[in-house]
C-alpha positions as CSV (number, residue, x, y, z in Angstrom):
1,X,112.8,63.1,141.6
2,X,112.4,66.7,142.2
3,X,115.0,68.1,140.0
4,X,113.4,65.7,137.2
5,X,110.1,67.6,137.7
6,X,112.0,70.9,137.8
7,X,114.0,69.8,134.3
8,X,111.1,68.5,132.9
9,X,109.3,71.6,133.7
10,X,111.8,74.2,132.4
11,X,111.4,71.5,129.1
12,X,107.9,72.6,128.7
13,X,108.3,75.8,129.5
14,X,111.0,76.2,126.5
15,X,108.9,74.5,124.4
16,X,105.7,76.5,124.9
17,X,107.5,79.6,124.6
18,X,109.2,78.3,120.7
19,X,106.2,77.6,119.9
20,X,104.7,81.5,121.2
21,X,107.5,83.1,119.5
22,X,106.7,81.2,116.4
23,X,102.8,82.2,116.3
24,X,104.2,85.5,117.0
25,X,106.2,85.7,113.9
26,X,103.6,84.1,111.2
27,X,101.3,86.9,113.2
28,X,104.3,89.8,111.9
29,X,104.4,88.1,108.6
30,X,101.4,88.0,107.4
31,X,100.3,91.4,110.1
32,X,97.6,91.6,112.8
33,X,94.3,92.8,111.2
34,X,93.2,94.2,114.9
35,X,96.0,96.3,115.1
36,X,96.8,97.7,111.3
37,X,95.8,101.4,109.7
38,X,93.7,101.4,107.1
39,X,96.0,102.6,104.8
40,X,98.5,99.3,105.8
41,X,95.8,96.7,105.3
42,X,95.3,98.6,101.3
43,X,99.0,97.9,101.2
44,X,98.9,94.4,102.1
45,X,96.0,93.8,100.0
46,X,97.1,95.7,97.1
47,X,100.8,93.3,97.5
48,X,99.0,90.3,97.5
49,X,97.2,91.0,94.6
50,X,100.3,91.7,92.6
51,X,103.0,89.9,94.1
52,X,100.6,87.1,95.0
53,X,101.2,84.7,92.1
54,X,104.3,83.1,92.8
55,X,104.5,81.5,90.1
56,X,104.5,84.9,87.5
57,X,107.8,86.4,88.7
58,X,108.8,87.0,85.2
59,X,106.2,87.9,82.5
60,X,108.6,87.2,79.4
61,X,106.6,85.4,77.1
62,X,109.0,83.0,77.2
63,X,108.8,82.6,81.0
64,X,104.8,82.3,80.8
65,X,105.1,79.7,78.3
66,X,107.2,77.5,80.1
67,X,105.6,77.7,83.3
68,X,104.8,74.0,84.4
69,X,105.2,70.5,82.3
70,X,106.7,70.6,79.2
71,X,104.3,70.9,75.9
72,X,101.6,71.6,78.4
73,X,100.9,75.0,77.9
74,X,97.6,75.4,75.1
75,X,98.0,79.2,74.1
76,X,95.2,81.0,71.6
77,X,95.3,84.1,70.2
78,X,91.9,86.4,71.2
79,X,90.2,87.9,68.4
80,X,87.5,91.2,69.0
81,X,84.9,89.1,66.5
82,X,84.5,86.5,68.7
83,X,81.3,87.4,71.0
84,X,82.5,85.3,74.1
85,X,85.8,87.4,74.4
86,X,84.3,90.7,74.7
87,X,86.0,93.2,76.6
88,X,89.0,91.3,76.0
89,X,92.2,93.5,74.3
90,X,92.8,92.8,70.6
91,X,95.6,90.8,71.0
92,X,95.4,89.4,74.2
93,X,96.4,85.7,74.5
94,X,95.2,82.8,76.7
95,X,97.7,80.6,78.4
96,X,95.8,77.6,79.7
97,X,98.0,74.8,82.0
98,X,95.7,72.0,84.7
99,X,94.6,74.1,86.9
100,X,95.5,77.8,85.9
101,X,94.6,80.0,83.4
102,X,95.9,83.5,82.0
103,X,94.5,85.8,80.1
104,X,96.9,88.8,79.2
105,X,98.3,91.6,76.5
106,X,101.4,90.4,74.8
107,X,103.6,93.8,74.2
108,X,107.3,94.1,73.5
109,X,109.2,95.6,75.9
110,X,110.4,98.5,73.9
111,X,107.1,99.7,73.1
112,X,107.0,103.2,73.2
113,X,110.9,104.4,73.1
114,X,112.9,104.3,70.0
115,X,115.3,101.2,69.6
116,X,118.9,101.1,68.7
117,X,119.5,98.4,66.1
118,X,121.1,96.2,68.0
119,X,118.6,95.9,70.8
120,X,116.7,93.1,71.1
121,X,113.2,92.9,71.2
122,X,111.4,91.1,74.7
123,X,108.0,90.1,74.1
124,X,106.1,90.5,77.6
125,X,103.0,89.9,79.6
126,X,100.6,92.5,80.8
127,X,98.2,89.8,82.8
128,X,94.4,91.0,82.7
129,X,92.8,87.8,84.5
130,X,94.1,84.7,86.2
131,X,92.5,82.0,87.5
132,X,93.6,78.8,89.6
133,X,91.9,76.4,90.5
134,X,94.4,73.7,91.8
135,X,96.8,74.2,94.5
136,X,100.3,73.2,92.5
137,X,99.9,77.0,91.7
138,X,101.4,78.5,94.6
139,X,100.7,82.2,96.0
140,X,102.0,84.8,98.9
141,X,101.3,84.1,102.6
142,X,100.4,80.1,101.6
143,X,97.4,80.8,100.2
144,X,96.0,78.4,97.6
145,X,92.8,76.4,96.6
146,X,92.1,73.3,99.1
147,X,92.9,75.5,102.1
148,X,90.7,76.8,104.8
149,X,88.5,79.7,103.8
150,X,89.4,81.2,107.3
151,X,93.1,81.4,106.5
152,X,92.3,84.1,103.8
153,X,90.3,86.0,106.6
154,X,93.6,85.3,109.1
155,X,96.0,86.4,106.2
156,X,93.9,89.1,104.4
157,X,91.3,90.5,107.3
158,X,87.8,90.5,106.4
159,X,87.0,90.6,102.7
160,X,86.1,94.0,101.8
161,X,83.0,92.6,99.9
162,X,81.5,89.3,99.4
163,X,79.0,87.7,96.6
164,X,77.5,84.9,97.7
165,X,80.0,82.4,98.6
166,X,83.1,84.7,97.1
167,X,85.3,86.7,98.9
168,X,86.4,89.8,97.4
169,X,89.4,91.9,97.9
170,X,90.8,95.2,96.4
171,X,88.7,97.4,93.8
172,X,89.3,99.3,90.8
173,X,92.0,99.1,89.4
174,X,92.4,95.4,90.6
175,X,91.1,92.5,92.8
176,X,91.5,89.0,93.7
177,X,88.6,86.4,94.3
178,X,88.6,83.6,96.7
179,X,85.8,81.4,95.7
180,X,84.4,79.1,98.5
181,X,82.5,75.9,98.7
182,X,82.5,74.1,102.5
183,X,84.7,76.5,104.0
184,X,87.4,75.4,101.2
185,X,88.8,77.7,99.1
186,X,87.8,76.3,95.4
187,X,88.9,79.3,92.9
188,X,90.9,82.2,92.8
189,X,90.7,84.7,90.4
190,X,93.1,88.1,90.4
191,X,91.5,90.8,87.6
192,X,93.6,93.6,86.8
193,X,91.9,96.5,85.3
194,X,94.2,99.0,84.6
195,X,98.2,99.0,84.2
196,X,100.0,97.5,87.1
């Protein structure tokens, strides 16, 4: 009976101690807020804000438009007459799929450098605003709408401002936006101001 105890104890241990070492490395992955510089938590803010969309690896043109279902992409062209896209570059396109929208600069690759002939021409995607609002549109760290508003404090640290119920990280030149309703995360917008 004693050595079942004793088994059944060194069991527990074990287990308790998987699961600490666990904890332990979500904590290194995503980093300890208490114990970071100032200059690390930047970095970790500034690397979720462009490496945070998952699902933008490639900015081709191509790539953008086939993101999701098929045919289910509705992409428009923005035009500087049109009062409700101010401050939007001639140009600029918006990709809109359920749940996500983008709002970016369509360039060619080569733009810039002179072409030889037989060179061809990729058509990029120089994203200036996207926004999610569903959770099939996954991000860094695990992040996405539904979730906890506290698991963007656990992942990100405090917000480094916050406008009413939004939680705001990075700055000039760019930012992400955790909107929250009921502790649950309901938008989230990343602006980019300036080249990334």
């Amino acid at each position: 009976m004693k050595a079942c105890l004793f088994i059944s104890s060194i069991l527990l241990l074990l287990q308790i101690e998987t699961i600490l070492d666990t904890h332990a490395q979500q904590l290194a992955f995503v980093g300890d807020p208490q114990q970071e510089t100032l200059e690390e938590r930047r970095a970790r803010i500034e690397q979720f804000i462009y490496k945070g969309p998952l699902f933008l690896q490639d900015d081709s043109v191509t790539a953008i438009r086939n993101l999701g279902e098929k045919n289910e992409v509705v992409e428009t062209d923005i035009h500087s007459d049109d009062p409700s896209q101010y401050g939007y570059i001639q140009g600029s396109k918006i990709w809109k799929w359920d749940g996500l929208e983008i709002i970016g600069f369509e360039f060619e690759e080569s733009y810039g450098r002179i072409l030889d002939p037989s060179e061809q021409i990729l058509k990029k995607v120089r994203p200036e605003l996207i926004t999610i609002t569903s959770p099939r549109w996954k991000l860094l760290n695990g992040l996405e709408v539904g979730m906890s508003a506290d698991r963007v404090i656990e992942v990100l640290g405090q917000p480094q401002r916050r406008e009413g119920d939004a939680l705001i990280y990075g700055g000039e030149p760019s930012e992400v936006t955790f909107y929250i309703n009921e502790n649950k995360i309901t938008k989230i917008i990343f602006w980019y101001y300036g080249p990334d």
